[in-house]
C-alpha positions in Angstrom: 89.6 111.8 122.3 91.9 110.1 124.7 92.8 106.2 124.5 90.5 105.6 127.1 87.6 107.0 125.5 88.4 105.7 122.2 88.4 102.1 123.6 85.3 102.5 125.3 83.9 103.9 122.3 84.8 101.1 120.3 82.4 98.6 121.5 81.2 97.3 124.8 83.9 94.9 125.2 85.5 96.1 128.3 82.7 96.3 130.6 82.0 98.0 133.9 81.6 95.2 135.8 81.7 96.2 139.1 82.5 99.5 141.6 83.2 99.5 145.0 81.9 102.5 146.7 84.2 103.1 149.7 87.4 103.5 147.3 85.8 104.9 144.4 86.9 102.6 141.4 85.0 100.5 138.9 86.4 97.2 137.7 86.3 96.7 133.9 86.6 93.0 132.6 87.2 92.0 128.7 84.0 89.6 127.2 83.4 89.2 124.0 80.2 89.1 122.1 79.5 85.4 122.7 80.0 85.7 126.5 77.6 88.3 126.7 75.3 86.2 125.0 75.6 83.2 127.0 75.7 85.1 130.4 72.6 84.8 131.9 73.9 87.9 135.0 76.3 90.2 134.3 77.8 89.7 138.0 80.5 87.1 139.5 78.9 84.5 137.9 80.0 86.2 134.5 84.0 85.6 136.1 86.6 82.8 135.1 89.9 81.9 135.8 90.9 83.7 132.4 88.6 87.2 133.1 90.6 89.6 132.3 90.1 93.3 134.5 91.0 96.6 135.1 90.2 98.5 138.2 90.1 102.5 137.2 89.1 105.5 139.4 85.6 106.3 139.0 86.2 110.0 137.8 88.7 108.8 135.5 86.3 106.1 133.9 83.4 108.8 134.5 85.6 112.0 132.4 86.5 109.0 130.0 82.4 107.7 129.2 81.4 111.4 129.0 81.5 112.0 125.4 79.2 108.9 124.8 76.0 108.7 123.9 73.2 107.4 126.2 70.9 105.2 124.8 70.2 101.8 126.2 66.2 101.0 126.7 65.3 98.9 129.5 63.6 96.0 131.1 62.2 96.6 134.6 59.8 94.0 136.3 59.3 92.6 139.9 61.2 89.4 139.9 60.8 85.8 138.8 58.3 86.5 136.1 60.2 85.9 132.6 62.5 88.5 132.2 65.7 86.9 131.5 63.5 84.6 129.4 62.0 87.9 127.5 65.7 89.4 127.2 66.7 86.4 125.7 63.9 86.4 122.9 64.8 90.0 122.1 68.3 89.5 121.9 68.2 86.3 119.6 67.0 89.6 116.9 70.2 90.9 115.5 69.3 94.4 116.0 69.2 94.0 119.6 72.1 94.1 122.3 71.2 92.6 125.6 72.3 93.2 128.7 71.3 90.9 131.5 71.2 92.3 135.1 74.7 94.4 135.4 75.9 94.5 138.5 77.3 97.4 138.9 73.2 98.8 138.4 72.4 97.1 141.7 75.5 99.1 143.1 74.1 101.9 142.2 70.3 101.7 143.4 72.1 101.0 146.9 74.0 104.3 147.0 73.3 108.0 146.1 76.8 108.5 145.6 77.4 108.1 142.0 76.3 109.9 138.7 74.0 107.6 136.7 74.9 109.0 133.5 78.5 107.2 132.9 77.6 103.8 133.6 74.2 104.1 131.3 76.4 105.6 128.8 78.9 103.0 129.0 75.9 100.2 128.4 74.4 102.1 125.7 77.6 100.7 123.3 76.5 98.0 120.9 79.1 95.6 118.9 77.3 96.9 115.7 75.8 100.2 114.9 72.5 98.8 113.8 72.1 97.6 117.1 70.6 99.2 120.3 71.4 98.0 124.1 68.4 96.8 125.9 69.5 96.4 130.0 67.4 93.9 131.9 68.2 95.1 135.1 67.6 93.6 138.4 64.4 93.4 140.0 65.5 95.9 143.4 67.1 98.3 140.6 63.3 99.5 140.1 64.0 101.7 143.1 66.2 104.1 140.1 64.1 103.1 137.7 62.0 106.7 138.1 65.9 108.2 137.7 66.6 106.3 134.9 63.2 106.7 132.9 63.5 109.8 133.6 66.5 110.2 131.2 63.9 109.3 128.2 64.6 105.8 127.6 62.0 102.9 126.6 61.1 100.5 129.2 59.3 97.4 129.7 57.8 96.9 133.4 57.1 92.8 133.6 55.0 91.8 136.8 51.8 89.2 137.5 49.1 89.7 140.1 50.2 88.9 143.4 48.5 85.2 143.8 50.8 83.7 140.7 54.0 85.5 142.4 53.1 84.1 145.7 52.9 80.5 143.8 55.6 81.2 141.9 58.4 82.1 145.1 56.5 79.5 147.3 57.0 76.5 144.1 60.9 76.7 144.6 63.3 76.7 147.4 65.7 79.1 146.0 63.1 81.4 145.0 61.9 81.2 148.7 65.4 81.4 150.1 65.4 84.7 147.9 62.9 86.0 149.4 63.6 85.7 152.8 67.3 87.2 152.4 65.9 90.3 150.3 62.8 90.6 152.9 64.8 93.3 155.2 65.6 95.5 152.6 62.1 94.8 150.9 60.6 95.5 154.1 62.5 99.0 154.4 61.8 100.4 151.0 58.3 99.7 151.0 57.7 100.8 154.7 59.5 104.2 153.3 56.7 104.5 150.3 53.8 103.7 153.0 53.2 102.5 156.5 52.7 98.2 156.8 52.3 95.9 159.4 55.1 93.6 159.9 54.8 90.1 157.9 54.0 87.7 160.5 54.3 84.4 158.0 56.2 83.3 154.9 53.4 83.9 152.9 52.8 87.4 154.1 56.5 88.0 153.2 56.3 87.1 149.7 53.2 89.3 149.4 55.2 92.2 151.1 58.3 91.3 148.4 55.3 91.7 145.4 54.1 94.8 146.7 57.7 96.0 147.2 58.3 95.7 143.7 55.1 96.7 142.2 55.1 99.9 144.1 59.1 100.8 142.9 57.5 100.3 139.1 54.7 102.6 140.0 56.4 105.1 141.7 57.4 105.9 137.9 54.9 108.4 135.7 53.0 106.3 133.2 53.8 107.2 129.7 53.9 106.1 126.0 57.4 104.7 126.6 56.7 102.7 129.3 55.0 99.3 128.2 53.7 97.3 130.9 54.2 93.2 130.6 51.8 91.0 132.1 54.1 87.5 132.1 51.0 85.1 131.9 49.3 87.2 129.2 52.8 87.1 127.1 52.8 83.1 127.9 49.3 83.0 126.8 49.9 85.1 123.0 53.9 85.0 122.8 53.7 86.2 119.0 51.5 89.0 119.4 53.5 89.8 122.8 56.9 89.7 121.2 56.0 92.0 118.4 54.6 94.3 120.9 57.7 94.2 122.6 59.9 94.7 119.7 57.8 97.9 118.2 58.0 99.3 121.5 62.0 99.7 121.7 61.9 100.5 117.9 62.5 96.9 116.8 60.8 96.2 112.7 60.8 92.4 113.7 59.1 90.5 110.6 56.4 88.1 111.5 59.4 85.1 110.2 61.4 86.7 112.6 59.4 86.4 115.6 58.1 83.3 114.5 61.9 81.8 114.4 62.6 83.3 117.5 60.3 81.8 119.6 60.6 78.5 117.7 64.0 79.0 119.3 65.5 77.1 122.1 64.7 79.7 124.8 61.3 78.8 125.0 61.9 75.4 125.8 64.7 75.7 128.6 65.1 77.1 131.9 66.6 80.9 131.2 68.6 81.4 134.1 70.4 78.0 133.6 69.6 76.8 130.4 70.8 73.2 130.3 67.7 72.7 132.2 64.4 72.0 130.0 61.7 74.4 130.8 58.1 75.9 129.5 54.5 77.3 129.8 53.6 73.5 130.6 55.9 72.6 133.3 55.6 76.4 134.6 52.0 75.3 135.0 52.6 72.3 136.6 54.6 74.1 139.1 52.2 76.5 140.1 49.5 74.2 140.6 51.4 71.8 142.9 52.7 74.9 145.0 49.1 76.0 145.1 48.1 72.7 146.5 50.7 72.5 149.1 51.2 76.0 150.3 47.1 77.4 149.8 47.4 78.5 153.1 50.4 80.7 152.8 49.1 82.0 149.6 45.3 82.7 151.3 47.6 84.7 154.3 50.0 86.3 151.5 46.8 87.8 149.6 45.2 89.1 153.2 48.0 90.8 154.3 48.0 92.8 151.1 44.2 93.6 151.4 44.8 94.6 155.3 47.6 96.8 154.6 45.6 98.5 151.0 46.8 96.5 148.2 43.6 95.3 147.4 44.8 91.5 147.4 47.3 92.1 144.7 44.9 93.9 142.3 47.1 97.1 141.8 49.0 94.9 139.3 46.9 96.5 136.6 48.5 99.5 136.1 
């Protein structure tokens, strides 16, 4: 085993945080246990004036991951519908490692260039052996998800029906920012699985975006290692949810457990940033007002997905 390999194999604190395609290296950066923790996207945001990196060829990197074994599980889902918040809750358990949308996975669902195989490998390490790596990737990596699945890991695919997504994007300006920079590419991959008419209104483009995304997650055969995550329905029985969620990547969380966990901070902040205060109540809130002041967006979003054979959002039940 070379020194490469051995300090890869070690533990997951030099990470692959990045490859560029066109020359054919990955970046590795040093974090430690606590900034993986804390780091809400495991892309530039992650960087600080102190970050230390590497850049390596890929092949190099690639020979030097081979002997390791692959055996992250996964969270999949469509977007702005708890995941981070979810990764979080799993990851408070101490036998679980998470991973929170690596950017060097949206590299890779953008090119068929590269070999899956090292990168999953590489965030398959754990700091502890009694650990296991759970990835919450980011919502357009669901176009690899039927790749990666396919590899045999567990996976969780989080979604709601189309109406709560449309009020969800349509209740924030980033979220609809979002939206309208990712509606090309949306626009493309979904045109690819089936023909579509052109989204003539915001609302019809968020509706496009949902189908987008529940389509990529569907696109993947249904089996006993795929649970799928309805985000209201874990809002509405978090306990029973997050024990579901737990026995599916082989987690033996005690009912005290769970019961700490989620009488945790994480379900009273904003996930994504969380010096922000956030929960089920406010998420409400926020839902109803951007039902009240963009009905007729959502009313257009819902038709477009009945004219073009979505069934107004109803293929969300898998």
């Amino acid at each position: 085993m070379d020194a490469l390999t051995q300090a890869l194999a070690a533990s997951p604190e030099l990470f692959p945080h990045s490859l560029d395609v066109e020359k054919g290296t990955v970046t590795l950066i040093r974090l430690s246990e606590q900034a993986y923790r804390q780091a809400s996207f495991l892309d530039t945001r992650v960087l600080t004036p102190t970050t230390q990196s590497r850049a390596l060829p890929w092949r190099e990197l690639a020979a030097a991951a081979e002997p390791l074994p692959e055996a992250a599980d996964f969270i999949f889902h469509i977007g702005h519908v708890g995941s981070t918040l979810l990764a979080r809750l799993l990851g408070a358990h101490p036998k679980v490692f998470a991973l929170r949308e690596p950017m060097i996975l949206r590299t890779l669902a953008q090119t068929d260039r590269y070999d899956h195989a090292p990168v999953l490998k590489l965030l398959s390490r754990t700091f502890r052996p009694e650990q296991r790596a759970l990835v919450k990737a980011t919502s357009f990596v669901s176009e690899i998800a039927p790749k990666i699945t396919a590899r045999g890991p567990r996976a969780i695919f989080m979604f709601v029906p189309a109406e709560i997504y449309l009020a969800t994007i349509l209740g924030g300006p980033n979220s609809r920012q979002e939206a309208r920079v990712l509606g090309v590419a949306r626009y493309s991959r979904l045109a690819a699985r089936k023909p579509i008419a052109q989204p003539a209104s915001e609302g019809e483009l968020i509706a496009m975006s949902w189908a987008c995304e529940m389509t990529a997650l569907q696109a993947v055969p249904d089996t006993d290692r795929i649970l799928w995550l309805d985000f209201d329905r874990f809002l509405a029985e978090p306990e029973a949810s997050l024990a579901q969620c737990f026995r599916h990547i082989g987690i033996d969380a005690t009912e005290t457990e769970i019961g700490a966990i989620l009488a945790g901070p994480d379900m009273r902040t904003y996930s994504k940033a969380q010096e922000y205060d956030y929960d089920a109540k406010l998420r409400g809130a926020v839902l109803a007002q951007a039902r009240a002041q963009h009905g007729t967006e959502i009313a257009r979003g819902l038709a477009w997905l009945e004219r073009n054979g979505f069934g107004e959002g109803r293929l969300a039940e898998p």
